[in-house]
C-alpha positions in Angstrom: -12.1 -7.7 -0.2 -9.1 -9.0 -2.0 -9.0 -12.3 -0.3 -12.7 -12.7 -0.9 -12.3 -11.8 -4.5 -9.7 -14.3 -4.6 -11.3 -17.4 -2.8 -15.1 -16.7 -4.3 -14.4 -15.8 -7.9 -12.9 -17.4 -10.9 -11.3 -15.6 -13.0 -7.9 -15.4 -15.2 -4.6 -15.0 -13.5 -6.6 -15.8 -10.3 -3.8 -18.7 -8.9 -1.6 -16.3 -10.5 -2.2 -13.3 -7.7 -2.1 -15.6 -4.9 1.1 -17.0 -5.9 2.4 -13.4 -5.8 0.9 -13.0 -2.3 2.4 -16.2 -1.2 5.8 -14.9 -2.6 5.6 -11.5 -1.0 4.9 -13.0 2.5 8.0 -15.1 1.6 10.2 -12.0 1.4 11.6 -10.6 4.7 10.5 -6.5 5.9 14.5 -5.9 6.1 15.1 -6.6 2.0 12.0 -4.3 1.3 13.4 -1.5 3.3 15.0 0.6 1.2 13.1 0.3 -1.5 10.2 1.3 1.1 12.3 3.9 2.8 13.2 5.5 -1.6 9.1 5.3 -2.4 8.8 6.9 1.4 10.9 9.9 0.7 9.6 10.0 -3.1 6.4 10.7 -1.8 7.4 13.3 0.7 5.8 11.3 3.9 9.5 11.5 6.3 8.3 12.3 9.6 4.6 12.0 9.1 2.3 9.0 10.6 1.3 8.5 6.8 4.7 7.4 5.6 4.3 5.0 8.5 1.2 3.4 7.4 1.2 4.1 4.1 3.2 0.8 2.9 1.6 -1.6 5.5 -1.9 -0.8 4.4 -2.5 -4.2 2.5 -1.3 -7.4 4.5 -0.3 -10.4 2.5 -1.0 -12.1 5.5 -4.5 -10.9 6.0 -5.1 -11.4 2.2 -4.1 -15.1 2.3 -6.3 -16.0 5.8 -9.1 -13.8 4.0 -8.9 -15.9 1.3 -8.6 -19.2 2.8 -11.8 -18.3 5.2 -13.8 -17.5 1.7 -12.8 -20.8 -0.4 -15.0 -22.3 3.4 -18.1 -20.4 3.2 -20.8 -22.0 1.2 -21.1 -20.7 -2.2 -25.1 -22.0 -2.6 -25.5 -18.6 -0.5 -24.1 -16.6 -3.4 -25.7 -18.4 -6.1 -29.4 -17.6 -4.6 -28.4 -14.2 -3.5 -27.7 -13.8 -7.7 -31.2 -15.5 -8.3 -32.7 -13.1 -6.1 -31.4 -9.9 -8.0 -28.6 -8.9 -5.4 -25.6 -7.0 -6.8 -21.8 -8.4 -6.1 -21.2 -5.6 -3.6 -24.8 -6.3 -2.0 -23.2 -10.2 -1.9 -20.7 -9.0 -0.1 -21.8 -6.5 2.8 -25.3 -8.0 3.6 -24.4 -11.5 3.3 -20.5 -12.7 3.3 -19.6 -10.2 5.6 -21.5 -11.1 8.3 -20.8 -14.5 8.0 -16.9 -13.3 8.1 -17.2 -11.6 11.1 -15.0 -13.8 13.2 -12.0 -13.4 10.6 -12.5 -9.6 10.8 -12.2 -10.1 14.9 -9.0 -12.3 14.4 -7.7 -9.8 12.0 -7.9 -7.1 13.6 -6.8 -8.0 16.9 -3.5 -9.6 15.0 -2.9 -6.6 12.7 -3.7 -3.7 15.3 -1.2 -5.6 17.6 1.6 -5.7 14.7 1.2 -2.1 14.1 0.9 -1.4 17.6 4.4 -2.7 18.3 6.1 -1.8 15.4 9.5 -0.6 16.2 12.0 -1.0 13.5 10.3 0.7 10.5 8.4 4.2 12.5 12.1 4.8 13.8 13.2 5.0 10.2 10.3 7.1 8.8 10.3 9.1 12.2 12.6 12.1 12.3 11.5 14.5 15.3 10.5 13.6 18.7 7.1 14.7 18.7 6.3 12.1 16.2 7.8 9.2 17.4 5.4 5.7 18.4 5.2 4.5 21.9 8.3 1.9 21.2 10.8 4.3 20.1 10.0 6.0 23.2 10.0 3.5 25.5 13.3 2.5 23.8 14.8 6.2 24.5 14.5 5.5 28.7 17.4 3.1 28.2 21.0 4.6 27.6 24.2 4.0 28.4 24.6 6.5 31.2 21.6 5.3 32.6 18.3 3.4 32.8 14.8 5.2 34.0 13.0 2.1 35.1 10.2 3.3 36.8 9.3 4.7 33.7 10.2 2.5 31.5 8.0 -0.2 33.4 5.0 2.2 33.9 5.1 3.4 30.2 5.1 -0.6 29.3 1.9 -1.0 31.0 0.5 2.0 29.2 1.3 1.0 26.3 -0.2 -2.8 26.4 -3.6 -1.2 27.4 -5.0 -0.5 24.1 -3.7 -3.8 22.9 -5.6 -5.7 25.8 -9.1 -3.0 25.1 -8.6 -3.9 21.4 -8.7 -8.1 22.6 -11.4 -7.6 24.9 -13.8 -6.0 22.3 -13.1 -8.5 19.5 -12.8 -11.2 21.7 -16.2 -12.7 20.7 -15.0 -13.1 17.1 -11.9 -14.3 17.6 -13.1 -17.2 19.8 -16.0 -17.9 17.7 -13.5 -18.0 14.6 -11.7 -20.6 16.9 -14.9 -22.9 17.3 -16.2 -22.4 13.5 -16.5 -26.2 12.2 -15.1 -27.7 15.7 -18.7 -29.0 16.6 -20.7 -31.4 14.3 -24.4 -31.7 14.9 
């Protein structure tokens, strides 16, 4: 909703926001660490799957494609949705969200495979060995007195499934995002 806000509406400080986004995508994971890891243990989330989500809730990333997908939808759609009596938030779900269905596919199929893979950040967070991710585990077959392959190879398969299931149910809306404006006629 962010991105929308940003691409559909005008409003004061607007290029102003989006000039923040662009410079927080700018800034590498590893220099927002410890400031992460300080907020992290403020909160009292160490070794709990919140602390893990918690600070990658809101993507710059998906904020800027969201709003570059919005500034291409046609705003006459909004302006006789207003003349017909519809609230903002009616706007929204019953008539740009539909219509944004393929950037929701991409989006989740890209941010479900980030989180899905995330290694560096859960293994900070993480404390005990119940609560580490499927990386960290994988990671823990390989030591320096000795490697369990044929775990560490079925354990890789196991864990790619949910990414592949997650592809193959979005899949429609990720190639349709693809095509959007490719064919004239």
């Amino acid at each position: 909703m962010i991105g929308y806000g940003l691409g559909v509406y005008e409003f004061k400080g607007r290029n102003v926001i989006f000039v923040l986004v662009l410079i927080i995508m700018m800034v590498p994971l590893e220099v927002m660490m410890l400031p992460l890891f300080k907020l992290t243990v403020g909160l009292h989330l160490i070794d709990s799957y919140m602390g893990v989500m918690l600070p990658f809730i809101v993507s710059p990333v998906a904020v800027f494609f969201f709003r570059q997908y919005a500034l291409g939808l046609p705003k006459d759609l909004l302006d006789s949705a207003r003349m017909d009596g519809c609230t903002e938030f009616g706007i929204f779900f019953r008539i740009m969200a539909p219509l944004m269905k393929p950037a929701f596919g991409a989006m989740i199929i890209l941010q479900s495979l980030n989180s899905w893979n995330n290694f560096l950040w859960p293994l900070i967070v993480l404390r005990s060995k119940e609560m580490f991710t499927l990386p960290i585990g994988l990671s823990g077959l390989l030591s320096p007195y000795g490697n369990n392959y044929d775990m560490l190879i079925s354990g890789s398969v196991f864990a790619i499934l949910p990414v592949i299931i997650i592809f193959l149910f979005f899949q429609k809306y990720f190639i349709s995002g693809l095509t959007v404006g490719g064919v004239k006629g």
